[in-house]
C-alpha positions in Angstrom: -24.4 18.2 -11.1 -21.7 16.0 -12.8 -20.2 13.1 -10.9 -17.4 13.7 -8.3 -15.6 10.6 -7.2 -12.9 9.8 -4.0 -9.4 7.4 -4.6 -9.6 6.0 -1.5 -6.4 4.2 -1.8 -3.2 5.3 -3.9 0.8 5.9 -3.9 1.6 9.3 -4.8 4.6 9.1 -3.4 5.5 6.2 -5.3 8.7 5.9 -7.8 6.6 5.5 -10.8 5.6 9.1 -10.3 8.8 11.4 -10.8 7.9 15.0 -8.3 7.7 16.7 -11.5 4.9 14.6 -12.6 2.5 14.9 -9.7 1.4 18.2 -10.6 0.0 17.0 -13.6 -1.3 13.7 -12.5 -3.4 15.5 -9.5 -4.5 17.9 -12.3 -6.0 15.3 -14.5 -7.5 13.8 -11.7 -9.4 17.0 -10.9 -10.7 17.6 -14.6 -12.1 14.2 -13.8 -14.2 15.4 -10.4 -11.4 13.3 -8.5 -12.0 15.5 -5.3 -10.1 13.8 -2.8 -7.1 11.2 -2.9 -5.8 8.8 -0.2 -2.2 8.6 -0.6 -1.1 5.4 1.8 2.5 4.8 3.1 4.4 1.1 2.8 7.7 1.9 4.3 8.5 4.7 7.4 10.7 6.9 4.7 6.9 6.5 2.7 5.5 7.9 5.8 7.9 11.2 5.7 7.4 11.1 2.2 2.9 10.8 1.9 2.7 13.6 4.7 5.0 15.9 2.8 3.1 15.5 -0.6 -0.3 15.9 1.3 1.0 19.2 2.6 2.2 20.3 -1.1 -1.5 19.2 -2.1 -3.7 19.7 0.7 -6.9 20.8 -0.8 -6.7 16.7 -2.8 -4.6 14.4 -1.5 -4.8 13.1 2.3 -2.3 10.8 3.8 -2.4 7.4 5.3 0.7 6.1 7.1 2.0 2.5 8.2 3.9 -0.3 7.7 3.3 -2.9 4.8 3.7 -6.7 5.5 6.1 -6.3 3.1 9.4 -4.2 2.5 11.4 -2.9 -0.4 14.9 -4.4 -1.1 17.6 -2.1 -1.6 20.6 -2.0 -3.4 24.5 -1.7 -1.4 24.1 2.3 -1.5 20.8 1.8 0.1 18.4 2.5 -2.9 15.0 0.9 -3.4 15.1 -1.7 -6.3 12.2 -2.2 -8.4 11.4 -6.0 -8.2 11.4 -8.1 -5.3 10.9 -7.5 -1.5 11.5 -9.4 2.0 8.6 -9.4 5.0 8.7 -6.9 7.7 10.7 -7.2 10.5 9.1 -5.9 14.3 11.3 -3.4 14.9 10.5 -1.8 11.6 6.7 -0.8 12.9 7.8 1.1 16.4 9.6 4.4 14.7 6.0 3.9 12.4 4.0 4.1 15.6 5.5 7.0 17.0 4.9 8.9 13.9 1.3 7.9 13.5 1.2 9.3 17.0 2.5 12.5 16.3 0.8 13.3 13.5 -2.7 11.2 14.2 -4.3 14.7 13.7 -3.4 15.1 10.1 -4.1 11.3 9.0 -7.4 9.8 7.8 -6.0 6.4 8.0 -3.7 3.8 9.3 -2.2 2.2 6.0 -1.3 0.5 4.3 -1.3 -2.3 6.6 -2.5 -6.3 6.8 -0.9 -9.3 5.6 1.1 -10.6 2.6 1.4 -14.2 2.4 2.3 -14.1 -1.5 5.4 -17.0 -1.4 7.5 -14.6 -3.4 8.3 -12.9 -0.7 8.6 -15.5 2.4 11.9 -17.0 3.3 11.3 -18.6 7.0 7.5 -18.9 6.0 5.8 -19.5 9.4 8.1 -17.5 11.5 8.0 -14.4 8.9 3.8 -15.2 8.6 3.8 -14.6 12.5 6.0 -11.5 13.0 3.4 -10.0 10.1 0.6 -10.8 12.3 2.2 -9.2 15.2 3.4 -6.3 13.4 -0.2 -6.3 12.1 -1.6 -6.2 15.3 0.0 -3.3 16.8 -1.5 -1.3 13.9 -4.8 -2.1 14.6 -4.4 -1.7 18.4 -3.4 2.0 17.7 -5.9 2.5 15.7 -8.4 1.3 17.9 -6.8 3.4 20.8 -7.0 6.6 18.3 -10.0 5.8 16.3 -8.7 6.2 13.4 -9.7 4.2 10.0 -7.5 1.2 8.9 -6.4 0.8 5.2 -5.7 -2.9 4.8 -3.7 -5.1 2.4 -4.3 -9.0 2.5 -2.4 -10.2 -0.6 -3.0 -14.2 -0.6 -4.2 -13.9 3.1 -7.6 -12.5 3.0 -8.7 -14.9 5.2 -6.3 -14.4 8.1 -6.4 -10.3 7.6 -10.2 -10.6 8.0 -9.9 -13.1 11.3 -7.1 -10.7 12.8 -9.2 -8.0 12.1 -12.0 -9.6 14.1 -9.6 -10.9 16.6 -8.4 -7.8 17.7 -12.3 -6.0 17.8 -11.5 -3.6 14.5 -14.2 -1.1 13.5 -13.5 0.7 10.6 -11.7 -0.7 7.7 -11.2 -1.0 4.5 -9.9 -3.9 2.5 -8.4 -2.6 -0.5 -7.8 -4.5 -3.9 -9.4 -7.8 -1.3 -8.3 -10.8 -3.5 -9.7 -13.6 -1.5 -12.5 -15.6 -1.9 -16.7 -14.8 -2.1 -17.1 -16.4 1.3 -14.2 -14.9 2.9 -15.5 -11.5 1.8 -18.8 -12.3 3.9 -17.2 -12.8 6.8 -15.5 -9.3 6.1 -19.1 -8.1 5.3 -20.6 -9.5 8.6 -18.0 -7.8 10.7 -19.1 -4.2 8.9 -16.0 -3.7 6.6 -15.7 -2.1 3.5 -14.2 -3.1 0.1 -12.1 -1.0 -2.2 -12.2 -1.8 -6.3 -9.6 -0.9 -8.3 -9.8 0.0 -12.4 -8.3 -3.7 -12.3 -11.5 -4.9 -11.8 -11.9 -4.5 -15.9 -9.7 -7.0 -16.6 -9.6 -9.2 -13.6 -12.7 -11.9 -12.7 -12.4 -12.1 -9.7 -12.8 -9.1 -8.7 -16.0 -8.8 -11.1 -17.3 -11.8 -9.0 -16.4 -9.7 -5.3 -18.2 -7.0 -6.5 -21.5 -9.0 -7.9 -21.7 -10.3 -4.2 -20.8 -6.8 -2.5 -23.4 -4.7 -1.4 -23.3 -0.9 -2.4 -23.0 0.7 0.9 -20.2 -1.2 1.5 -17.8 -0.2 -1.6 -15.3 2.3 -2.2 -13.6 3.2 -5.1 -9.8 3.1 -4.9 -6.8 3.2 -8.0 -3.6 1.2 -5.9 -1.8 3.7 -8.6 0.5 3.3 -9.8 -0.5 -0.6 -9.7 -3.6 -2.6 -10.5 -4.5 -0.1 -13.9 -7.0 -1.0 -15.8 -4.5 -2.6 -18.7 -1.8 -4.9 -17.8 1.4 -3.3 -18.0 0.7 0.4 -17.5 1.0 2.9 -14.7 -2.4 3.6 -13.1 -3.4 7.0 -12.0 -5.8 8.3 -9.5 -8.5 9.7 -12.6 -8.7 6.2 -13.8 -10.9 5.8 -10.7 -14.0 6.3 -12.9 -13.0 2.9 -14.5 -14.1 1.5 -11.2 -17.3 3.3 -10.7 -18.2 2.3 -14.4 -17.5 -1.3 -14.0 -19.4 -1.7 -10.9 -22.2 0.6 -12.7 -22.1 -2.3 -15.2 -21.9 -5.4 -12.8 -24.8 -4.3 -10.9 -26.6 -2.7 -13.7 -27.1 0.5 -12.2 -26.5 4.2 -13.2 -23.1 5.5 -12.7 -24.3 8.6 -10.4 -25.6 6.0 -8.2 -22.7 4.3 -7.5 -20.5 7.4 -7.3 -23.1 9.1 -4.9 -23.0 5.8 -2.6 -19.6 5.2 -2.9 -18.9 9.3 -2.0 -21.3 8.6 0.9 -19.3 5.2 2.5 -15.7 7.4 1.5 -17.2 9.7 3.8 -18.6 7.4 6.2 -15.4 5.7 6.9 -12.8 8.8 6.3 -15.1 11.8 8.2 -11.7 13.9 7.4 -12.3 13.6 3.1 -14.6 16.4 4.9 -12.2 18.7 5.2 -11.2 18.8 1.3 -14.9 19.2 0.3 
């Protein structure tokens, strides 16, 4: 039986993909035994937008919904704009809230969520650092309360995603694309959270180094498409997710079917719903 393989953390939704083009995209990605996808949420018009797309492609893509650290900027007619963004703001995660309420029955995770410390994006750094937390917090609470997987992002704040995560008694997450350091992993590790790699991981140490300390049974393979592709510069898609499985394969110097069967078994470990599409 040939490999099959789960994306266990993408953006479908996102503007690099025109609707026209998902078709196709989801199409490669099942000539490539891509049998389920993750599509997460960053904003709450993302939300709308993930659950839609999941219902157009039910028997492949499964949504995530929540509110990223950080938010889009738009333009004066209220359009998103390509480059830049600002931190969350609290009020921004309540209407997310109440949707992951209503439709907790139809989500396999809470995402994507964490922390985003990156200075790009911080204006009044240690106020906007603690209204993440918070908003961060709230996320985790509900999913606690629903028992339903988290999906976390810890751009330049691995360390402080990981402790909140602790903090607050989370079970089951996944720290996707984690860019912080080996030791800060461990602690990740210890609490019984998982790791995402993305096709990045071919070009990007560090992430060669996470994975050479990461244990098998607690790795996922993910794309972040259309970000984090295995060449600088061009959009990723959810197939490239055999880059992943490869390059850990490689680091680990083990068969490919091993690391897609144990990967498959933790994606279905932590997401009991992927389930329902296989």
């Amino acid at each position: 039986m040939s490999n099959t393989f789960f994306d266990c953390h993408a953006h479908i939704n996102s503007p690099s993909f025109s609707k026209e083009n998902i078709e196709i995209i989801v199409n490669k990605a099942k000539e490539k035994n891509v049998k389920g996808i993750i599509s997460v949420a960053e904003t709450y018009e993302d939300c709308l937008d993930v659950l839609n797309v999941a219902k157009q492609y039910s028997k492949i893509i499964l949504p995530g919904i929540g509110l990223h650290p950080i938010q889009p900027l738009v333009d004066e007619n209220g359009q998103r704009l390509d480059k830049g963004g600002r931190s969350s703001t609290l009020d921004e995660v309540y209407p997310v809230l109440d949707l992951i309420k209503e439709h907790q029955k139809e989500i396999v995770c809470i995402g994507e969520v964490g922390l985003d410390y990156s200075p790009q994006f911080l204006k009044n750094v240690e106020e906007e650092k603690i209204i993440q937390k918070q908003i961060f917090e709230k996320q985790i609470e509900l999913a606690n309360e629903l028992n339903i997987p988290l999906n976390v992002h810890s751009r330049s704040a691995g360390h402080y995603a990981i402790e909140t995560l602790i903090e607050k008694n989370a079970k089951n997450v996944v720290l996707h694309a984690f860019d912080g350091k080996p030791g800060y992993a461990q602690k990740g590790l210890q609490a019984g959270f998982y790791f995402s790699i993305p096709p990045s991981i071919k070009r990007s140490p560090q992430k060669q180094k996470l994975v050479n300390i990461l244990p098998l049974d607690r790795i996922l393979l993910e794309t972040d498409s259309p970000a984090l592709s295995p060449e600088k510069n061009t959009i990723n898609e959810p197939s490239n997710v055999i880059i992943s499985c490869e390059e850990i394969a490689r680091i680990k110097n083990i068969s490919i079917e091993e690391v897609a069967r144990i990967t498959n078994e933790n994606a279905l470990k932590l997401f009991p719903k992927l389930k329902n599409i296989i």
